[in-house]
N, C-alpha and C positions, 0 to 999 in steps of 0.2 A: 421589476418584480411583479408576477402577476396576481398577489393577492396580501392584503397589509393582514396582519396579526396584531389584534388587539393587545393590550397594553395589560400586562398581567404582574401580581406580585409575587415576584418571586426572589430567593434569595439563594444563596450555597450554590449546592452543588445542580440544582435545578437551575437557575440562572444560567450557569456558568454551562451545562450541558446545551439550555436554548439556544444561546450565543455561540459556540461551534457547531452548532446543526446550521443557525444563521448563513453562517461563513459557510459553511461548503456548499446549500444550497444558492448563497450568490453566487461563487466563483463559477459553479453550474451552469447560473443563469445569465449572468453579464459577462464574467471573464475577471482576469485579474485586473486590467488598466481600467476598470471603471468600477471597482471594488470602493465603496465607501464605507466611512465607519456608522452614518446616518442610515444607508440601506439597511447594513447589517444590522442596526438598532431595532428598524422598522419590523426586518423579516423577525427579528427574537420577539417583539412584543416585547419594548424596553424601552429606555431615554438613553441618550447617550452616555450619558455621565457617568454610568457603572463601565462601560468601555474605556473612557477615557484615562479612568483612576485605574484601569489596569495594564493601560496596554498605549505604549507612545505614538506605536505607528499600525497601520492595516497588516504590513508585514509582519511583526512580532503577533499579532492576534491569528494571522495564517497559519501561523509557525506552531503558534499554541494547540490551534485545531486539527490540523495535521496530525499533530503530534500523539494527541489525543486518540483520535482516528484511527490512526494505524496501530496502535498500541494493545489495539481492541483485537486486531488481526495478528497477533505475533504469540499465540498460546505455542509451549512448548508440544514438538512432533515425535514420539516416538513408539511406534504401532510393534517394533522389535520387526520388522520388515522393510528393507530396504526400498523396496518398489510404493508399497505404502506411504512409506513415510516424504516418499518423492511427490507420488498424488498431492497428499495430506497439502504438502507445501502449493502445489503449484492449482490446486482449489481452492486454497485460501485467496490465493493471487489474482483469479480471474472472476470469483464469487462474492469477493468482499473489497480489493484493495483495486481491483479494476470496475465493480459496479456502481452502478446510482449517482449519488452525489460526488462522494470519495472518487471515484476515479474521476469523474467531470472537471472535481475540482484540481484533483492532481493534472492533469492535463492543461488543464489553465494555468496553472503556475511552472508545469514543467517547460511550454510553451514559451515561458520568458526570458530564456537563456540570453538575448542578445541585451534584451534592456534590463534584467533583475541577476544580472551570472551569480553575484554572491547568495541572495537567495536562493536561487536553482540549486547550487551547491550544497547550501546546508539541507535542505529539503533531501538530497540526495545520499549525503554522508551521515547524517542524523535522521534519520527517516524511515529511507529506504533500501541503505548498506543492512541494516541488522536483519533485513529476511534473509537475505544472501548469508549473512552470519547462522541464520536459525537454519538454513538447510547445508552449510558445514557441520555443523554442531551436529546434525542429522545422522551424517555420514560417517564422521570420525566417531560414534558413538557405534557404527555398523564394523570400523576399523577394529574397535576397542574387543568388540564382541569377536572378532574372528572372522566377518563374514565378508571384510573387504580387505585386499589387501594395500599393503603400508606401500604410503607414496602414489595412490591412484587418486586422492581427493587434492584437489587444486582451485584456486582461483574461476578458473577457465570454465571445472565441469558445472562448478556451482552453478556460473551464471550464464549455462546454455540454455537451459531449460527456459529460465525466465527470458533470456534475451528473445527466443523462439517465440514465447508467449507473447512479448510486446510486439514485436513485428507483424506478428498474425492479426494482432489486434488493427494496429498500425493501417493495414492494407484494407483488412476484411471491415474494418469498423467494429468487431465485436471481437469479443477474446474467442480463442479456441474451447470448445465441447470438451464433453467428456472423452469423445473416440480421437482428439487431436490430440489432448492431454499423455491418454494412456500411451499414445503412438510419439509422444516426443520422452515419454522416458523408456517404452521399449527401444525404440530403435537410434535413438540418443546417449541420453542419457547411462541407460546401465552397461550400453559397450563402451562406453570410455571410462567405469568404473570396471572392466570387464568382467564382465558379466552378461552373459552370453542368451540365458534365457530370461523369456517375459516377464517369469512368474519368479520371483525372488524368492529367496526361505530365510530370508533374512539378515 
């Protein structure tokens, strides 16, 4: 850690925000295999003993922050535009659940597949499935309205977009731009909802 935080009194919900700011900016900095619950004390400016009376293990306290985290990023999308509301999703994605600490830290833990699998799981089905939910939710709402039709929203189209985005990110080390963005739901995205041009009407 490159810098201690004094030791502050804090209770509720300030506490408890210090302590998963903690954690993400460990898992940042060291990675998941040398996550301690002492660091993380350290980084919040705490003792351990408010960790430990809440939290058995570092993974239940990851799980917690995570949790947390991403929950911030999952506001409901609906611009009454298909193609917006497609943006809307996949800027959340690269702005907020791919930047800074959060995504540092997700990368840390997603990382751990061979030695944490049941972790990586939950992280993933509790986590990180309900974006994928929030840009169904998107689309069948585009269904409902008329502007898509029935039987074009799948499993599949949901999770091109983001699959594109991780892999961009994956190679290039940074997520996709705005002009990658716009060009994986043009020429992706809304032809397999078909829909044919750029500019949606919703």
């Amino acid at each position: 850690m490159s810098e201690q935080v004094k030791k502050a009194r804090r209770r509720g919900q300030a506490l408890l925000d210090a302590i998963y700011q903690a954690v993400l900016a460990e898992l940042a900095e060291v990675g998941f295999r040398r996550l301690t619950m002492e660091g993380i004390a350290a980084r919040a400016g705490t003792g351990r003993m408010p960790l430990y009376r809440r939290w058995d293990t570092p993974e239940a306290l990851v799980l917690d922050a995570l949790a947390a985290a991403l929950a911030a990023t999952r506001a409901p999308v609906d611009t009454g535009d298909v193609r917006e509301d497609l943006l809307a999703h996949f800027r959340t994605m690269t702005g907020q659940i791919m930047a800074g600490d959060l995504g540092a830290a997700l990368g840390a833990v997603m990382g751990e597949r061979l030695h944490h699998p049941e972790l990586v799981a939950t992280v993933r089905d509790r986590l990180l499935r309900p974006h994928l939910d929030a840009i169904e939710a998107s689309l069948r709402r585009a269904v409902a309205r008329g502007r898509l039709a029935e039987g074009v929203v799948s499993a599949e189209v949901c999770a091109a977009g983001p699959a594109l985005i991780t892999v961009h990110h994956l190679i290039n080390g940074t997520p996709p731009g705005e002009a990658e963005l716009a060009a994986i739901v043009d020429n992706l995205v809304l032809p397999a909802l078909g829909m044919t041009s750029a500019r949606s009407s919703g």
